[in-house]
N, CA, C and O atoms as a Maestro MAE file, in Angstrom:
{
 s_m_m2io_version
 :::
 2.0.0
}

f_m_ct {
 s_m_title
 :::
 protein
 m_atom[272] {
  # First column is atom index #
  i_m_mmod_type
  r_m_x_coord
  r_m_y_coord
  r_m_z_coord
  i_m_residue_number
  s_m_chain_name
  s_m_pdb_residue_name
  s_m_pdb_atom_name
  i_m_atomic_number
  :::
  1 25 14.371 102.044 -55.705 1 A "UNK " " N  " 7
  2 3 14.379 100.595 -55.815 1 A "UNK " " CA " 6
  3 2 13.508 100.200 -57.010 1 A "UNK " " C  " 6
  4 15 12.347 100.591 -57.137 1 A "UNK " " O  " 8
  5 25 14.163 99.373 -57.908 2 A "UNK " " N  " 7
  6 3 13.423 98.928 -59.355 2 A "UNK " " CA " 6
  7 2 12.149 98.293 -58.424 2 A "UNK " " C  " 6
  8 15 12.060 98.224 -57.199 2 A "UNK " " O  " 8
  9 25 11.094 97.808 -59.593 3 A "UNK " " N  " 7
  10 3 9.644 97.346 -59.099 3 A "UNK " " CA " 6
  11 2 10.012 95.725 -59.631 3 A "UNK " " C  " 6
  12 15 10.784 95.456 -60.551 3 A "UNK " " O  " 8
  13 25 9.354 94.876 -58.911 4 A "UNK " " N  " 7
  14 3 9.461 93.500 -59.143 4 A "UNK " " CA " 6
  15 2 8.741 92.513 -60.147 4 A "UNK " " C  " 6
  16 15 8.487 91.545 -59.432 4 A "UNK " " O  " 8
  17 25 8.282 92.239 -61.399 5 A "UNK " " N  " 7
  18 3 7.516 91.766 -61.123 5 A "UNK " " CA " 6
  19 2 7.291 90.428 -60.766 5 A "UNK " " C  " 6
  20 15 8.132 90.087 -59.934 5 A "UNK " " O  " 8
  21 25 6.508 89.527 -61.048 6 A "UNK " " N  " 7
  22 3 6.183 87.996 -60.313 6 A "UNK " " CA " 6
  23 2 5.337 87.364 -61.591 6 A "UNK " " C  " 6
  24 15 4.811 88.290 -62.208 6 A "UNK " " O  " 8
  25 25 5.126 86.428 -62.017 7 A "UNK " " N  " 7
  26 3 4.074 85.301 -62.965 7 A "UNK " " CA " 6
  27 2 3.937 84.445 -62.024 7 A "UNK " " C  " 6
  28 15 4.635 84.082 -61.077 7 A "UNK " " O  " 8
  29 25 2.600 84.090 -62.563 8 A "UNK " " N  " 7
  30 3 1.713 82.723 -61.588 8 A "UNK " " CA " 6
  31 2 0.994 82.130 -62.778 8 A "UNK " " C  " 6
  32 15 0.687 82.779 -63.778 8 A "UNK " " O  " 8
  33 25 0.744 80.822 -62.588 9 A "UNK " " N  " 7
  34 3 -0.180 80.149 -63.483 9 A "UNK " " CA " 6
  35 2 0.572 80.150 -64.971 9 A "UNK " " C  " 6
  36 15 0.150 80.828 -65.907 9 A "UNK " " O  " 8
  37 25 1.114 79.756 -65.009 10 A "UNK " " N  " 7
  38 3 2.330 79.462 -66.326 10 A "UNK " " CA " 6
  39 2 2.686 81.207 -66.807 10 A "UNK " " C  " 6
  40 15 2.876 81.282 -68.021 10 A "UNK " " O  " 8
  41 25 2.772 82.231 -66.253 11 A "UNK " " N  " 7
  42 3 3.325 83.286 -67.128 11 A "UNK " " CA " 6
  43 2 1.587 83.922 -67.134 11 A "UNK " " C  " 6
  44 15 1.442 85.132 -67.314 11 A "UNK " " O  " 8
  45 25 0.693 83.283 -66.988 12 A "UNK " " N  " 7
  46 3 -0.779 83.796 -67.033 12 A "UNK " " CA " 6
  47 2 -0.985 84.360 -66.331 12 A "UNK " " C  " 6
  48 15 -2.007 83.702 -66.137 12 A "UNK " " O  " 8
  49 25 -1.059 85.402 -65.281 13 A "UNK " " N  " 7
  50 3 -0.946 85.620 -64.428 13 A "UNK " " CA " 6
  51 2 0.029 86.525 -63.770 13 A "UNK " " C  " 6
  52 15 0.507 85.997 -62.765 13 A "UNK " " O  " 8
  53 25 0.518 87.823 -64.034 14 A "UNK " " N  " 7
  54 3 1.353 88.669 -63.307 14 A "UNK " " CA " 6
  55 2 0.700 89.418 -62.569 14 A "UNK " " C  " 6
  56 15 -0.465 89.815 -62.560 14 A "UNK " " O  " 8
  57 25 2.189 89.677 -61.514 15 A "UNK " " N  " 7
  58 3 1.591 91.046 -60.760 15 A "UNK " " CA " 6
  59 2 2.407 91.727 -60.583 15 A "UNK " " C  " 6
  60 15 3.265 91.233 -59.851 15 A "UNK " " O  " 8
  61 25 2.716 93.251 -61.085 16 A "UNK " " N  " 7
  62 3 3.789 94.415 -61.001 16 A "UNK " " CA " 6
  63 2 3.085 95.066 -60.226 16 A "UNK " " C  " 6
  64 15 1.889 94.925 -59.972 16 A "UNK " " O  " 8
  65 25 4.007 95.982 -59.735 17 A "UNK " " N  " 7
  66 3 3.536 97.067 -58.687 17 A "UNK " " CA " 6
  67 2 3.419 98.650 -59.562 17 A "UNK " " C  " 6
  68 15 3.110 99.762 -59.134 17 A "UNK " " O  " 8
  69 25 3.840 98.153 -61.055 18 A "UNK " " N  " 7
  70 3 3.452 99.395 -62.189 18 A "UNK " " CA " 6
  71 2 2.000 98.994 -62.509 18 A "UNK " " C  " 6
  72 15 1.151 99.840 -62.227 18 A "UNK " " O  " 8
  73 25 1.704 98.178 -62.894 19 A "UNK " " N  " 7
  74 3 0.276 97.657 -63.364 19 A "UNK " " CA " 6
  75 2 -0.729 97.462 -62.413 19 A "UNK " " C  " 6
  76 15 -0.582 96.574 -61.573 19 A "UNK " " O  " 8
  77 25 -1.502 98.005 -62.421 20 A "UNK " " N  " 7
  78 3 -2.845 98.235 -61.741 20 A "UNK " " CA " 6
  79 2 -2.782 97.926 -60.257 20 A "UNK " " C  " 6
  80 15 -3.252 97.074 -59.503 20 A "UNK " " O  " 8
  81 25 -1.914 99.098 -60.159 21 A "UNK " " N  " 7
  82 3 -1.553 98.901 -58.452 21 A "UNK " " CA " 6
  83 2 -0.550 97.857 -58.161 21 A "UNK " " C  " 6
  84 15 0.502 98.350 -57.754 21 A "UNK " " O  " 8
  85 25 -0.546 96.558 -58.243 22 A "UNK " " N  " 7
  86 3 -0.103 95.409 -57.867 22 A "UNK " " CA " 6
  87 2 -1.036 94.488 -58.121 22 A "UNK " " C  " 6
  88 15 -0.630 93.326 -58.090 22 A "UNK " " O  " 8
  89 25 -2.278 94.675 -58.387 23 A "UNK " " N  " 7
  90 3 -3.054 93.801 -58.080 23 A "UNK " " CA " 6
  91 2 -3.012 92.392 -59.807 23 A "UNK " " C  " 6
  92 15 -2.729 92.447 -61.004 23 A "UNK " " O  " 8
  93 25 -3.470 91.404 -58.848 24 A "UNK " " N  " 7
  94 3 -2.890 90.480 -60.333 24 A "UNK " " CA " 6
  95 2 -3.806 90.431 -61.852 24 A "UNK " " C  " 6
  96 15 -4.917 89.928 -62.016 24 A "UNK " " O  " 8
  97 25 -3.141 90.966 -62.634 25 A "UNK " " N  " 7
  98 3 -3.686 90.724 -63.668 25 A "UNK " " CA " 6
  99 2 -3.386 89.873 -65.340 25 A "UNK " " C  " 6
  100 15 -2.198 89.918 -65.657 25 A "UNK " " O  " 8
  101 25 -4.096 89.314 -66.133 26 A "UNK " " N  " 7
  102 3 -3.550 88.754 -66.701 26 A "UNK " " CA " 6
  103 2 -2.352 89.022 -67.793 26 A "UNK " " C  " 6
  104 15 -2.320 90.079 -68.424 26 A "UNK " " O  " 8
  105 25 -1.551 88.182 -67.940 27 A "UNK " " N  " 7
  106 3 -0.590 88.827 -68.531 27 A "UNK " " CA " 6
  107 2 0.236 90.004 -68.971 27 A "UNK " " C  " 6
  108 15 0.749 90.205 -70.071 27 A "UNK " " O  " 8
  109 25 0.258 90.782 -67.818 28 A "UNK " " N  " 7
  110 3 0.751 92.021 -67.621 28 A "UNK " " CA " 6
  111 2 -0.194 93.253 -68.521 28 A "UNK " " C  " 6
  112 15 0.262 94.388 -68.385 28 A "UNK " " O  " 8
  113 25 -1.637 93.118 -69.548 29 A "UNK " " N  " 7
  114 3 -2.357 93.508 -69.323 29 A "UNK " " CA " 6
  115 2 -3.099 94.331 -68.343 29 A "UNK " " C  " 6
  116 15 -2.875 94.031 -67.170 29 A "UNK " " O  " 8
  117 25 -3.940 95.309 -68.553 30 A "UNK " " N  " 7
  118 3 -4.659 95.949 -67.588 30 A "UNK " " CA " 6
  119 2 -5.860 95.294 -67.429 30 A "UNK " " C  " 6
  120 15 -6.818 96.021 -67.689 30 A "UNK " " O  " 8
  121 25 -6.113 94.285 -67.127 31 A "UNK " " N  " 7
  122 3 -7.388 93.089 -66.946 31 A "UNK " " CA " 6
  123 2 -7.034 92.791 -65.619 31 A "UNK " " C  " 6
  124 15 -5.840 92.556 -65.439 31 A "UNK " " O  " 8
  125 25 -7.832 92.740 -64.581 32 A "UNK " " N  " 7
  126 3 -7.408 92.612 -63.340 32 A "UNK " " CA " 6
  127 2 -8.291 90.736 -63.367 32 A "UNK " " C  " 6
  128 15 -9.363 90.377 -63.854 32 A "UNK " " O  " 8
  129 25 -7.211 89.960 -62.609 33 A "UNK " " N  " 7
  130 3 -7.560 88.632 -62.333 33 A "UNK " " CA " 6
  131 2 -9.244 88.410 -61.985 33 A "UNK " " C  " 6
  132 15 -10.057 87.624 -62.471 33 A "UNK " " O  " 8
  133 25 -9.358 89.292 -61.098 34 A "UNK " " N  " 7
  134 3 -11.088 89.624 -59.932 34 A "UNK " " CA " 6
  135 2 -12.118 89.782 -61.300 34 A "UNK " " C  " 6
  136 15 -13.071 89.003 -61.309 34 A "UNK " " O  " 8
  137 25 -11.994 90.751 -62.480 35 A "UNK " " N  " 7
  138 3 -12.668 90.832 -63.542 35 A "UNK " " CA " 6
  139 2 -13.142 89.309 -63.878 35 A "UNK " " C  " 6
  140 15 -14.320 88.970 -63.768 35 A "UNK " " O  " 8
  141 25 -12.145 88.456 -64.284 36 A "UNK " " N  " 7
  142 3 -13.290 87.213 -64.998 36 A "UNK " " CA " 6
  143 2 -14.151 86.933 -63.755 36 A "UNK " " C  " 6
  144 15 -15.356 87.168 -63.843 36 A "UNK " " O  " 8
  145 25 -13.757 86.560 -62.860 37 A "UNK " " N  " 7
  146 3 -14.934 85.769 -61.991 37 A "UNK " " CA " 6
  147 2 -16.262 86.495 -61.676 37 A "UNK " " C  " 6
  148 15 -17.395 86.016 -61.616 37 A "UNK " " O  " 8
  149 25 -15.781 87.972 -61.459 38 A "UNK " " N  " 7
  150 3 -17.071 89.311 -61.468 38 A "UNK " " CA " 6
  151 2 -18.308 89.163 -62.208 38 A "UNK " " C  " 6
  152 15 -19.472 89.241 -61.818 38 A "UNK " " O  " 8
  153 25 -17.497 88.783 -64.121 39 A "UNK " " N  " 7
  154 3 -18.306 88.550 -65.385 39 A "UNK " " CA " 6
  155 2 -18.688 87.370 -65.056 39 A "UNK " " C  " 6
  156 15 -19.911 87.469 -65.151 39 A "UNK " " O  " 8
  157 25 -18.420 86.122 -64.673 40 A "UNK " " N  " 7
  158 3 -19.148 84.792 -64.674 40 A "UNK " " CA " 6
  159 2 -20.353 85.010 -63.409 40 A "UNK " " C  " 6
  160 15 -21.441 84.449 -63.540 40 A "UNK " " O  " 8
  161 25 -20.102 85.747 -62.360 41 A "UNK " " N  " 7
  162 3 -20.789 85.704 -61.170 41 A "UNK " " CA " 6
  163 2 -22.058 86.701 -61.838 41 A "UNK " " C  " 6
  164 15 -23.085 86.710 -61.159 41 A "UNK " " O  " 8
  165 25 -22.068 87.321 -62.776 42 A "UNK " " N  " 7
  166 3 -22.744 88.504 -63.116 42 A "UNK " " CA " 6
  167 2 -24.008 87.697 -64.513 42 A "UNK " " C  " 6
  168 15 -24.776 88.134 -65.370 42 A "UNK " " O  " 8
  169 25 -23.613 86.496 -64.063 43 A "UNK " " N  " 7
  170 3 -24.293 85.606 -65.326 43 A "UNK " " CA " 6
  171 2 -23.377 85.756 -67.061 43 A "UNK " " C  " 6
  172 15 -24.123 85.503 -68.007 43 A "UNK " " O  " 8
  173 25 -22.122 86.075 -67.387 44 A "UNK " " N  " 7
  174 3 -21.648 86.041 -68.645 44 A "UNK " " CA " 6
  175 2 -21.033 84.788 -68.499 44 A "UNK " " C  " 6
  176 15 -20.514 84.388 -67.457 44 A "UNK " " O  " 8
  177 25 -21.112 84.046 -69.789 45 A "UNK " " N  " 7
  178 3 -20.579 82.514 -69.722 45 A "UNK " " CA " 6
  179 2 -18.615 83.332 -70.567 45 A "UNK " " C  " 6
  180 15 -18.501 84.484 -70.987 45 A "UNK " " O  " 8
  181 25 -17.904 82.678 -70.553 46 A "UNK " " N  " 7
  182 3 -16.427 82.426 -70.833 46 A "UNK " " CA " 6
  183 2 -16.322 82.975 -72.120 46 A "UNK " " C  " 6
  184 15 -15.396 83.765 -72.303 46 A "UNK " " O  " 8
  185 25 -17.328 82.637 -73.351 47 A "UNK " " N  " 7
  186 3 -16.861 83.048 -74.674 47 A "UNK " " CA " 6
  187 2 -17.592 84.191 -74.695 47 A "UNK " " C  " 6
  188 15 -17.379 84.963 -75.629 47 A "UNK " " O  " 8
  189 25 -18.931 84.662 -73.352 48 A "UNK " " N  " 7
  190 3 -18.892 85.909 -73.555 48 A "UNK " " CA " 6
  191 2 -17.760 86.829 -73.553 48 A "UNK " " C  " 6
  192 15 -17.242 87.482 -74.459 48 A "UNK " " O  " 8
  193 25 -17.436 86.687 -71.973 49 A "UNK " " N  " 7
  194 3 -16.087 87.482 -71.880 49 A "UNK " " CA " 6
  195 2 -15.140 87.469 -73.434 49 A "UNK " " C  " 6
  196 15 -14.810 88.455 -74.093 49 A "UNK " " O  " 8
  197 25 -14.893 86.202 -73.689 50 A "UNK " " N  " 7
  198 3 -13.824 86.290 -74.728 50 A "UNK " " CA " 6
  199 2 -13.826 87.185 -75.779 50 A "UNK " " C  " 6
  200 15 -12.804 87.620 -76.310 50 A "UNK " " O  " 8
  201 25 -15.339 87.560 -76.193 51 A "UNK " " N  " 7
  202 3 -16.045 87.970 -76.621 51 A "UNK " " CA " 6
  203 2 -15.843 89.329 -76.803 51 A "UNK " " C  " 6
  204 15 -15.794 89.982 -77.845 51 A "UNK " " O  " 8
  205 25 -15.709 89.732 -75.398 52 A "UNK " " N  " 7
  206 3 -15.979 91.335 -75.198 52 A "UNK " " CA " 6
  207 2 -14.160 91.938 -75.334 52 A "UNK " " C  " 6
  208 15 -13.739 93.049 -75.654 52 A "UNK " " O  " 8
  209 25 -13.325 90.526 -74.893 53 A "UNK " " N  " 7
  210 3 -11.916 91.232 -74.643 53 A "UNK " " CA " 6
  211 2 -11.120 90.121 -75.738 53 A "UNK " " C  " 6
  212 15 -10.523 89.240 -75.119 53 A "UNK " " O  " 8
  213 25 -11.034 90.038 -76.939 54 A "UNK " " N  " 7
  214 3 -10.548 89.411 -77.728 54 A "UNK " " CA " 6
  215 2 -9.240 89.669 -77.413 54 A "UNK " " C  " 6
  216 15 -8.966 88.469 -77.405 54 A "UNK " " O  " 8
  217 25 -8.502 90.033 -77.225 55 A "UNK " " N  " 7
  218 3 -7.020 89.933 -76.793 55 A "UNK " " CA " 6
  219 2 -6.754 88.429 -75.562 55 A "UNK " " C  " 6
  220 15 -5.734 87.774 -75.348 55 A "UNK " " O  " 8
  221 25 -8.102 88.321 -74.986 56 A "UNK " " N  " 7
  222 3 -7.939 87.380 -74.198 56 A "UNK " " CA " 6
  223 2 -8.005 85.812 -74.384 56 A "UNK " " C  " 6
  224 15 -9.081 85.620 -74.951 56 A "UNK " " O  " 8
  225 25 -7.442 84.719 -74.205 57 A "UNK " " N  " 7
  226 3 -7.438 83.484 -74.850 57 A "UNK " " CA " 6
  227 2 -8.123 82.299 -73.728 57 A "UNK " " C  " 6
  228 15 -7.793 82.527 -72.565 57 A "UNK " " O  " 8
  229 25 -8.637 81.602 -73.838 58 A "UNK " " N  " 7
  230 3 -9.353 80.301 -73.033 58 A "UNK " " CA " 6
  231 2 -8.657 80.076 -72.041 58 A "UNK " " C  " 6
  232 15 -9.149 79.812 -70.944 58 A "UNK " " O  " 8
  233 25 -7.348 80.147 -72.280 59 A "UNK " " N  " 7
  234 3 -6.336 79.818 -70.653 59 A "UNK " " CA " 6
  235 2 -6.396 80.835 -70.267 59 A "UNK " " C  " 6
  236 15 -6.140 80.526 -69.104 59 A "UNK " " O  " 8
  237 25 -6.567 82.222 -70.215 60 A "UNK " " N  " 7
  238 3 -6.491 83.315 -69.371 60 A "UNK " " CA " 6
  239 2 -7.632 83.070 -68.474 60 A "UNK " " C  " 6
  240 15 -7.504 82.997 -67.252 60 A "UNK " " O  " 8
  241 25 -8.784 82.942 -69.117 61 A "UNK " " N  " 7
  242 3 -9.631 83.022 -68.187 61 A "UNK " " CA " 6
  243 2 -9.709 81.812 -67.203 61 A "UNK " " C  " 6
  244 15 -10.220 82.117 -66.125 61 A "UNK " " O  " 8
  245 25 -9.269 80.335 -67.342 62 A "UNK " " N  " 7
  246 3 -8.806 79.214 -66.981 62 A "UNK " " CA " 6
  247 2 -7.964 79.613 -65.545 62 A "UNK " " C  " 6
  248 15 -8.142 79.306 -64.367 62 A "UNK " " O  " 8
  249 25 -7.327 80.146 -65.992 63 A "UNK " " N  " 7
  250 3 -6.250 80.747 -65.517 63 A "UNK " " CA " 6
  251 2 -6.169 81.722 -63.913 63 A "UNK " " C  " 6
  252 15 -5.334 81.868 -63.021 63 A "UNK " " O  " 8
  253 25 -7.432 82.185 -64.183 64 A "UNK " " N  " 7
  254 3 -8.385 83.222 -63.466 64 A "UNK " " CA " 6
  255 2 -8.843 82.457 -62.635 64 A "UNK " " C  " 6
  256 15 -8.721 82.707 -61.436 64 A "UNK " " O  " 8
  257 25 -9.549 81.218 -63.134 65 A "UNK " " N  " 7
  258 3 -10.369 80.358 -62.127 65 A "UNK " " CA " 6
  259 2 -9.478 79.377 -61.156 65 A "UNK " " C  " 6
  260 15 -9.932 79.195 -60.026 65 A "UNK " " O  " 8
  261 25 -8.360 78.791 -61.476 66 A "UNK " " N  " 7
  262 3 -7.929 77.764 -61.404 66 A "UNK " " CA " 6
  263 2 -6.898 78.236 -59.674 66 A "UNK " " C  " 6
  264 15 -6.263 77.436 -58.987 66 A "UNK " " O  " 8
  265 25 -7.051 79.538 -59.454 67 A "UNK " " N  " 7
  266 3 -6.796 80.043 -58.200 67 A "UNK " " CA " 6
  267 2 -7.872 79.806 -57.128 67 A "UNK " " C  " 6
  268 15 -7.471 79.664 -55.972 67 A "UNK " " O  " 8
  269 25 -9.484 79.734 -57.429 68 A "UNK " " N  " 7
  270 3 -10.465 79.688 -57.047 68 A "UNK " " CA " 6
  271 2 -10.626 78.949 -55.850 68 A "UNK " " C  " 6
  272 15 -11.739 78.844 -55.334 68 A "UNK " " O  " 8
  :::
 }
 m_bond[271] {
  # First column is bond index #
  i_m_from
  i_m_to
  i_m_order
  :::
  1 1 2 1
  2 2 3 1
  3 3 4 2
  4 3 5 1
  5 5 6 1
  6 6 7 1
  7 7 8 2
  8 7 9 1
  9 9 10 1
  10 10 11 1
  11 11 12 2
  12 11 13 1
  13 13 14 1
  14 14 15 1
  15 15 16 2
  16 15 17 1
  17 17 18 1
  18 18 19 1
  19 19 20 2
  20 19 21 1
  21 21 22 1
  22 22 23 1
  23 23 24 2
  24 23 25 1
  25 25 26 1
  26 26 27 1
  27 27 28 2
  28 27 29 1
  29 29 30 1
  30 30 31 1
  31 31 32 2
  32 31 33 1
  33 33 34 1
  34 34 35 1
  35 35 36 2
  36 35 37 1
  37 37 38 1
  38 38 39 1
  39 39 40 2
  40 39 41 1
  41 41 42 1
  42 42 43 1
  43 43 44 2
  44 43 45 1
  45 45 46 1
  46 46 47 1
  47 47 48 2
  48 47 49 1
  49 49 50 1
  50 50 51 1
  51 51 52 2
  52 51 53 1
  53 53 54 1
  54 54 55 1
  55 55 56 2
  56 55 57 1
  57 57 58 1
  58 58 59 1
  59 59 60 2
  60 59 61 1
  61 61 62 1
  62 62 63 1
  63 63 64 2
  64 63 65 1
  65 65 66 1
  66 66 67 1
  67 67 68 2
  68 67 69 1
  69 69 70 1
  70 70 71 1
  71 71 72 2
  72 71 73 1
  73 73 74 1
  74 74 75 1
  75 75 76 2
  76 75 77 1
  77 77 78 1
  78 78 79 1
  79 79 80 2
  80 79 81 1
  81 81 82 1
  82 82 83 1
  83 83 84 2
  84 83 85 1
  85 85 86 1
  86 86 87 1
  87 87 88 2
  88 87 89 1
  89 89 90 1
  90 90 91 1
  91 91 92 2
  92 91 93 1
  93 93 94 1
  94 94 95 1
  95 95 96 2
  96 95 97 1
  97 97 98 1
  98 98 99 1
  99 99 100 2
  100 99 101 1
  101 101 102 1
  102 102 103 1
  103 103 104 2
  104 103 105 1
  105 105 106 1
  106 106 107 1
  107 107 108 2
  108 107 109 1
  109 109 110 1
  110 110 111 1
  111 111 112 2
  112 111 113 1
  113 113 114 1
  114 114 115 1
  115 115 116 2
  116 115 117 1
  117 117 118 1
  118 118 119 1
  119 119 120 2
  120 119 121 1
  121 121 122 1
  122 122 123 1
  123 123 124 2
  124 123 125 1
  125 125 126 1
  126 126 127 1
  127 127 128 2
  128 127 129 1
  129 129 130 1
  130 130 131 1
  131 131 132 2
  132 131 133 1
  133 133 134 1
  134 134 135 1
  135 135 136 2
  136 135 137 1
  137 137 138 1
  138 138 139 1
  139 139 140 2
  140 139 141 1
  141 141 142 1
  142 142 143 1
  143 143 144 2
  144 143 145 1
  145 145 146 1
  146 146 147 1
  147 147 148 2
  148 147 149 1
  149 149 150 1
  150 150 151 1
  151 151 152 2
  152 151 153 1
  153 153 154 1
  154 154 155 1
  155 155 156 2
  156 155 157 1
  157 157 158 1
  158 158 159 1
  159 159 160 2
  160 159 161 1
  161 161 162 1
  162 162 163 1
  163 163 164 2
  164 163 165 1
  165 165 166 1
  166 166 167 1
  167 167 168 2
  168 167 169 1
  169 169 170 1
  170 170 171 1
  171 171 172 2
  172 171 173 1
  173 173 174 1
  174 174 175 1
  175 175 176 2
  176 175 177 1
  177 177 178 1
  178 178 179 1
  179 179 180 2
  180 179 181 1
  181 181 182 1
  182 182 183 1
  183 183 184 2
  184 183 185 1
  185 185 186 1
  186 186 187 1
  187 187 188 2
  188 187 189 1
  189 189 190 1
  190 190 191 1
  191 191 192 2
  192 191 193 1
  193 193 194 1
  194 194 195 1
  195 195 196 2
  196 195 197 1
  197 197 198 1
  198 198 199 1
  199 199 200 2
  200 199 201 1
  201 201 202 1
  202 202 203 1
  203 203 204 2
  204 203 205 1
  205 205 206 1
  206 206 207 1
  207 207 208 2
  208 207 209 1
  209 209 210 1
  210 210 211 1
  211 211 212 2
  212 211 213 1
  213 213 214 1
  214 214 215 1
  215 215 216 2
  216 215 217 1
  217 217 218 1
  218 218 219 1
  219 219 220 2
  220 219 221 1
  221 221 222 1
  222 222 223 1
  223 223 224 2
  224 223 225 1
  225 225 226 1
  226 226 227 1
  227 227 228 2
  228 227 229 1
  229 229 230 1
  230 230 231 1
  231 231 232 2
  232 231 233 1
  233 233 234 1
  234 234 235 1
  235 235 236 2
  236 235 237 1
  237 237 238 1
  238 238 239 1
  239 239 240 2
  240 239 241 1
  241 241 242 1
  242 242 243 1
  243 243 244 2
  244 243 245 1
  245 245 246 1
  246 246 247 1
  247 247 248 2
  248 247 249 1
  249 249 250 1
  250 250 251 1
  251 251 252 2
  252 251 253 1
  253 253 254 1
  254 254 255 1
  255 255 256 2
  256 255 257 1
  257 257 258 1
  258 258 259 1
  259 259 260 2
  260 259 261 1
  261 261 262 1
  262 262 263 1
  263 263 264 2
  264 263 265 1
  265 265 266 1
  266 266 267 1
  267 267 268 2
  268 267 269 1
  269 269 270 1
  270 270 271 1
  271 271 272 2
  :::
 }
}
């Protein structure tokens, strides 16, 4: 049986059952959704993160929260 995948949060947001288990991450990326909030809870502000994962854009991490 092919694998499914799903988008949430405009396309921001997938979850395949090839990519990191299932679990949701952003844009079919290996960035798991749970990562931004981890980094903000861990004291990094937003443009840290952005910072560290330049592939990533202001709505991803938006994106991350806005499930919250």
């Amino acid at each position: 049986m092919p694998s499914i995948a799903t988008s949430h949060e405009g396309g921001r947001i997938t979850i395949d059952p090839d990519i990191c288990n299932g679990r949701p991450v952003i844009r079919g990326m290996r960035i798991t959704v749970e990562t931004v909030p981890g980094y903000l809870s861990a004291g990094d502000s937003a443009e840290d993160i952005l910072h560290e994962h330049p592939m990533l854009e202001p709505e991803d991490v938006s994106a991350c929260l806005a499930g919250r």
